[in-house]
SEMITOR-996911 format. One record per residue (C-alpha): residue in three letters; x, y, z. Coordinates in steps of 0.02 Angstrom, whole numbers, plus 50000, padded with zeros to 5 digits. Layout:
N
ALAXYZ;...
//
This chain:
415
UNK500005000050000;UNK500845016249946;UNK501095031150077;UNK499685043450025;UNK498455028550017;UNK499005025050200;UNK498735042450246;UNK497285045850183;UNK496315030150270;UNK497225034350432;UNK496085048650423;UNK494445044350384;UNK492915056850402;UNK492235053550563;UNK490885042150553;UNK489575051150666;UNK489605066050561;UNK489265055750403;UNK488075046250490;UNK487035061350540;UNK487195067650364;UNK486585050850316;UNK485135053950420;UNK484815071850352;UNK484895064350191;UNK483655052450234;UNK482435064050298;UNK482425072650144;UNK482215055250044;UNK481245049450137;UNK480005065550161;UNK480145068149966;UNK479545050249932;UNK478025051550089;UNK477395070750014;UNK477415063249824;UNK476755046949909;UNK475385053249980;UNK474815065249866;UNK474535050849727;UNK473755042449876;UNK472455056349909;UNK472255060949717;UNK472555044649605;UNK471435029449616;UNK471695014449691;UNK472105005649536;UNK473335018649466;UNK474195021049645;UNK474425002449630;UNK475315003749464;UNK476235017849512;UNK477015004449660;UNK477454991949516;UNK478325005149425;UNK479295013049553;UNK479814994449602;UNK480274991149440;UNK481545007549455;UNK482495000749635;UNK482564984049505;UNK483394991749361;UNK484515003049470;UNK485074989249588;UNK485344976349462;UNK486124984649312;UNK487454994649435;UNK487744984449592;UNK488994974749489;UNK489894992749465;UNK489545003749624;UNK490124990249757;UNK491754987349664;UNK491755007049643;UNK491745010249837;UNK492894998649906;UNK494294999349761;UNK494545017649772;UNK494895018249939;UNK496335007249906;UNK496925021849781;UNK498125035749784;UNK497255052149772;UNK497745057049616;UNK497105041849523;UNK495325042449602;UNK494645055049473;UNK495065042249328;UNK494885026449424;UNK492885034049437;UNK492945038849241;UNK493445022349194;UNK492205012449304;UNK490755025949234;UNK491255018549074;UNK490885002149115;UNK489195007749207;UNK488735016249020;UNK488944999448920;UNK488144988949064;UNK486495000949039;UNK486615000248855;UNK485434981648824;UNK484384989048966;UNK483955003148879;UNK483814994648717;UNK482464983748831;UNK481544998248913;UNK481285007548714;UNK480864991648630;UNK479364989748767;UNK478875006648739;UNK478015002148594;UNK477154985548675;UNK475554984548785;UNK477214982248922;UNK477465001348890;UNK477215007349064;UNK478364997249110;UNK479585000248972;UNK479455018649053;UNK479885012049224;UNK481425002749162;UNK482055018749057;UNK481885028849216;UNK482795015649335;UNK484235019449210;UNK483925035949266;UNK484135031449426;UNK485495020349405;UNK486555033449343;UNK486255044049496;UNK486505029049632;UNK488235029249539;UNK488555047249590;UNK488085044949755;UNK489175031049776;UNK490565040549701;UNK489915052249827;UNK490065043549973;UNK491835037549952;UNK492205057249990;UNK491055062250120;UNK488985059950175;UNK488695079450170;UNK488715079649975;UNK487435063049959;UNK486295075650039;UNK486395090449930;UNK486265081049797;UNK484805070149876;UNK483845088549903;UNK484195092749749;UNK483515076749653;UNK481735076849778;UNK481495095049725;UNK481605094449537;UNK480645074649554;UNK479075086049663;UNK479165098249541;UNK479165086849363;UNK477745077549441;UNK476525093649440;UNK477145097349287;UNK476935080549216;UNK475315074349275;UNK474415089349192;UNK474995079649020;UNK475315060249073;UNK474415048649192;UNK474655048349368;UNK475875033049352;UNK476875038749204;UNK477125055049268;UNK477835051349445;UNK478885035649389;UNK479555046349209;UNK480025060149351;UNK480705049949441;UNK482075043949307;UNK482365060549241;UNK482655070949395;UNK483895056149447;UNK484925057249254;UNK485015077649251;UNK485685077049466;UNK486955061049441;UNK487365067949266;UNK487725084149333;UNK488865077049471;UNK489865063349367;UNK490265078149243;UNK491115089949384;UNK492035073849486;UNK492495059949362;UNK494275062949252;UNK494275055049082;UNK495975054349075;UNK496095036649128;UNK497335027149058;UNK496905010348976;UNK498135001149121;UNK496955007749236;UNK495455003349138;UNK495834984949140;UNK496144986849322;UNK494584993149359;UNK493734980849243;UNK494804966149322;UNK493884972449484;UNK492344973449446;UNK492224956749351;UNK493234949049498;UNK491774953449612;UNK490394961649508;UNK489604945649441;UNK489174943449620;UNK488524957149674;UNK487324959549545;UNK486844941949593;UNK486564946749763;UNK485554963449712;UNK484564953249641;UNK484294941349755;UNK483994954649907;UNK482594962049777;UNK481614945849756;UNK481584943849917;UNK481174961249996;UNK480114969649821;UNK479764953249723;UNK478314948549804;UNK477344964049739;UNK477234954849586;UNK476664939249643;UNK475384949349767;UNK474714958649602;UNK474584942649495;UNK473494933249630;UNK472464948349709;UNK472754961349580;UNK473564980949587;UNK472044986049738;UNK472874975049861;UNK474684982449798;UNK473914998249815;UNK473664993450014;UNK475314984050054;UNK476175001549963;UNK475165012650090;UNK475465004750231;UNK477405004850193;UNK477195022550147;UNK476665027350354;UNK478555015150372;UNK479455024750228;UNK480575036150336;UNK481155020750444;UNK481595009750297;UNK482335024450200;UNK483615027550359;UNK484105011650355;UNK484645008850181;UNK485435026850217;UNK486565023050360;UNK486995006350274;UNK487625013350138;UNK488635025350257;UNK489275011350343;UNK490075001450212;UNK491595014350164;UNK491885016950337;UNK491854996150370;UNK493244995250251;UNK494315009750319;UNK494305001550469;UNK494454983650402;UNK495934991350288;UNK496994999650441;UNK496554992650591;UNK495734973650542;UNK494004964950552;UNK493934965450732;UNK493844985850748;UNK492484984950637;UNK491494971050733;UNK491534982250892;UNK490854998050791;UNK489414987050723;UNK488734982950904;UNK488795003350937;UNK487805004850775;UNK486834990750804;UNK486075001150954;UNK486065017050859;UNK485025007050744;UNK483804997550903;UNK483505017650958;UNK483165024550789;UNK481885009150753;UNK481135010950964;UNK480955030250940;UNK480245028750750;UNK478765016150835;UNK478405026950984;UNK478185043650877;UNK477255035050748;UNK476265025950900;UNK475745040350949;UNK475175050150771;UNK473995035750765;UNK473155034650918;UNK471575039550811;UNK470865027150693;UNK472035025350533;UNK470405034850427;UNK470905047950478;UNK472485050450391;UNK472095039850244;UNK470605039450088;UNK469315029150077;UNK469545011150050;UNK471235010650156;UNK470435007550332;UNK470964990050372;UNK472864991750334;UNK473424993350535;UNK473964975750533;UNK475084977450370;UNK475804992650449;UNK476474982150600;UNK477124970550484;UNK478114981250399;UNK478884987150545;UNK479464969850595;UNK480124967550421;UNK481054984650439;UNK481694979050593;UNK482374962850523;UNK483324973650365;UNK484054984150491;UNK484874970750569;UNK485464960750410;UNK485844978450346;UNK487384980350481;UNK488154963050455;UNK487884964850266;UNK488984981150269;UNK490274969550360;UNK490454955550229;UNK490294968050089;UNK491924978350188;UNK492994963350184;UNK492274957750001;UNK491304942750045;UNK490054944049919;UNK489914926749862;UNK489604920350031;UNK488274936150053;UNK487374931649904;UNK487114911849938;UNK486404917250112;UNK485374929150016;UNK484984915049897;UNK484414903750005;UNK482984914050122;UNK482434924949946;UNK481844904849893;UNK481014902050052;UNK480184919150050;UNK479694918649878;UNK479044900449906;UNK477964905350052;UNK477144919949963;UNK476694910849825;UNK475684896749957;UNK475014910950069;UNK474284924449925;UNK472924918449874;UNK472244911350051;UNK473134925550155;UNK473354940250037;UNK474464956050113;UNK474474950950277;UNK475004936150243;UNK476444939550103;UNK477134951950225;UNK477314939550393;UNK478254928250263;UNK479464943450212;UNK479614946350406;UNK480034929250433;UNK481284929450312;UNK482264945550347;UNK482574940150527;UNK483134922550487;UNK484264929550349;UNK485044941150464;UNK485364925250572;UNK486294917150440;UNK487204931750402;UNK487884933750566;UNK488264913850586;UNK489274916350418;UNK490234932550446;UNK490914920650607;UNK491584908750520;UNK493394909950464;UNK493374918150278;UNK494904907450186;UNK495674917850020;UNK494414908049896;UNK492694912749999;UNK492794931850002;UNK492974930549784;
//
C-alpha cells in the first residue's frame, strides 16, 4: 500500500458526522418520497396508485441490478487508491456503468412500443436512477454531506416534474418518468464535475479486472435481496391484483422514513467498514457494528413510539377511503424493517471485507424460502399474509448472516 493511500485512510471522516448527514439525507428522501407518496394516495385511484408501486419497484430493480455489479467494486477499490488516480479510476468504472445500461435501455425503448409500455417507462427511468445511485456512491467515498445536497436537489426537481407532468401524462407515468429524469440531470450533473477522463487504459483493465472479479456477484446478490424484499409485489398483484398492491404500498408508505434510514446509514457504513477493516482489521469493525447496532435498536424504538402516537386515532383519519383496514400490514412492515436493519449492519461487514459470494448464497437461500411462502400464502392470506413471510425471512437471513460473517473467511470465499 503506497504512503498517501495509507494516509489518507488513517484519516477517515468521522463516522458520526457522516452518519448524521446520512440521516439528514434520509429525511429529505424519505420526506420527498412520503409528500409525492401521499399526494398520489389522496389524488390517484386505487388502481393507478397500485401501478404507480409496480413502476417505482421496477426503478429500485433496474438501478440495483444493472449497477450493483459497478458501484460496490466502485466504493471499496478507490479507497485502496492514491488520490490522484481516484478522478480516473471513477471515469473508467462510469464507462463500464454506460455499456452495462446500454441492452437495458435497448429493453426499456423496445417495450415502449408494446402493451408492456408502462413498464418500458419504468425501466428507462431506473436507468435514470441508476446513473444517479452511481454518483452517490462516488459520493460517498468522499464524504455523507454531499449525498445530501445532491439528495435535496434530486426530491425538489422529482416534486416539481410530477406537477408538471401529470397535467399531460397519467398519474403513474408522470411520477415514475420524474422519477428517472430528475435522477439522470442530478447524477449527470455530478459525474461531469468529479469523474477525470483521463484514465489510462492500464487503469481501465484494472478497474474492469475488479469489477468482474467481484461484480458478477454482486449483481447476483442485488438481485437476490430484491426478490426477496420487492419481488413479492408481483406475485401479490398477479393473485389479488394492483388494489391490494395499492394497500401493502400505503401501509409501507406510514414506514417509509424508517426503511429509507436504514438503507441510508447502510450505505454510510460500508466505506467506513472498510477503512477500518483496511487499517486497523475485522475486529475494529465488529466492535463499531454493536455501537451501530444500538444506534440502529433507538432509531427503530423512537420511529415506533412517535408513529405510535400520530395514530392513536383510527388510521381513517389520515388515509382515503378504501384504506381503513391496513393497521395490521403497517405492523408488519415494521417487523420486516426491523429485520433489514439488522441484516443491513452485518451485510455492510461482509461487503467491507469483500465477501460477496458468501453474502449472496445466504441471500439466495431465504429469497427461495420467501418467495416460496408467498406464493402458498397469497391467494388464502393476501397482504397480511405475504408480509409475515417477508418478516420471517429478513430476521432468519440476518441470522445466517451473522453465523457466516463468524466463520473463518479462507482467500477463495471472500471472491
Amino acid at each position: 500500500m503506497s504512503a498517501e493511500t495509507t494516509a489518507v485512510l488513517a484519516k477517515p471522516p468521522r463516522l458520526r458526522t457522516d452518519l448524521l448527514f446520512g440521516l439528514a439525507d434520509q429525511a429529505v428522501v424519505s420526506g420527498g418520497n412520503f409528500a409525492i407518496g401521499a399526494a398520489l394516495l389522496y389524488t390517484a385511484s386505487k388502481s393507478d396508485y397500485g401501478h404507480y408501486g409496480l413502476g417505482y419497484t421496477t426503478i429500485l430493480l433496474v438501478a440495483g441490478l444493472a449497477g450493483a455489479g459497478v458501484r460496490a467494486p466502485l466504493t471499496s477499490g478507490i479507497l485502496h487508491r492514491p488520490q490522484g488516480e481516484r478522478a480516473s479510476y471513477a471515469a473508467a468504472m462510469l464507462i463500464l456503468q454506460l455499456l452495462c445500461l446500454l441492452p437495458v435501455l435497448a429493453l426499456g425503448g423496445g417495450l415502449l412500443a408494446s402493451p408492456w409500455s408502462f413498464y418500458g417507462l419504468a425501466i428507462l427511468a431506473g436507468c435514470g436512477a441508476c446513473i444517479h445511485e452511481f454518483a452517490r456512491a462516488l459520493l460517498l467515498t468522499e464524504r455523507a454531506a454531499g449525498v445530501f445536497w445532491a439528495d435535496l436537489v434530486q426530491v425538489l426537481l422529482w416534486g416539481a416534474l410530477v406537477m408538471v407532468g401529470r397535467d399531460y401524462f397519467p398519474v403513474p407515468e408522470a411520477a415514475v418518468g420524474a422519477y428517472g429524469l430528475a435522477g439522470f440531470l442530478v447524477g449527470s450533473a455530478i459525474l461531469l464535475q468529479r469523474t477525470g477522463w483521463a484514465a489510462g487504459w492500464r487503469v481501465r483493465r484494472e478497474v474492469w479486472h475488479d469489477a468482474r472479479l467481484h461484480g458478477g456477484w454482486v449483481a447476483l446478490g442485488v438481485l437476490v435481496i430484491f426478490a426477496q424484499s420487492h419481488g413479492f409485489l408481483y406475485l401479490l398483484a398477479a393473485f389479488a391484483g394492483a388494489a391490494a398492491v395499492a394497500e401493502v404500498n400505503a401501509a409501507r408508505l406510514l414506514m417509509a422514513p424508517l426503511g429509507l434510514a436504514i438503507g441510508g446509514v447502510g450505505r454510510v457504513l460500508v466505506p467506513h467498514y472498510t477503512r477500518l477493516v483496511t487499517r486497523d482489521g475485522l475486529g475494529a469493525a465488529r466492535r463499531l457494528a454493536r455501537k451501530v447496532a444500538v444506534s440502529l435498536a433507538v432509531l427503530i424504538a423512537g420511529y415506533g413510539a412517535a408513529l405510535a402516537a400520530v395514530l392513536t386515532s383510527p388510521l381513517q383519519t389520515y388515509l382515503p377511503p378504501g384504506y381503513e383496514g391496513i393497521a395490521l400490514l403497517v405492523l408488519l412492515w415494521g417487523l420486516i424493517f426491523i429485520g433489514q436493519a439488522a441484516r443491513t449492519n452485518v451485510a455492510a461487514l461482509l461487503q467491507a471485507v469483500q465477501r460477496y459470494r458468501v453474502l449472496t448464497l445466504m441471500n439466495a437461500w431465504t429469497a427461495a424460502a420467501s418467495l416460496g411462502s408467498v406464493i402458498a400464502v397469497a391467494g388464502e392470506l393476501g397482504p397480511a399474509g405475504c408480509l409475515a413471510a417477508i418478516a420471517i425471512c429478513e430476521i432468519l437471513l440476518w441470522l445466517l448472516l451473522v453465523w457466516a460473517l463468524r466463520r473463518p473467511a479462507p482467500l477463495q470465499q471472500t471472491r
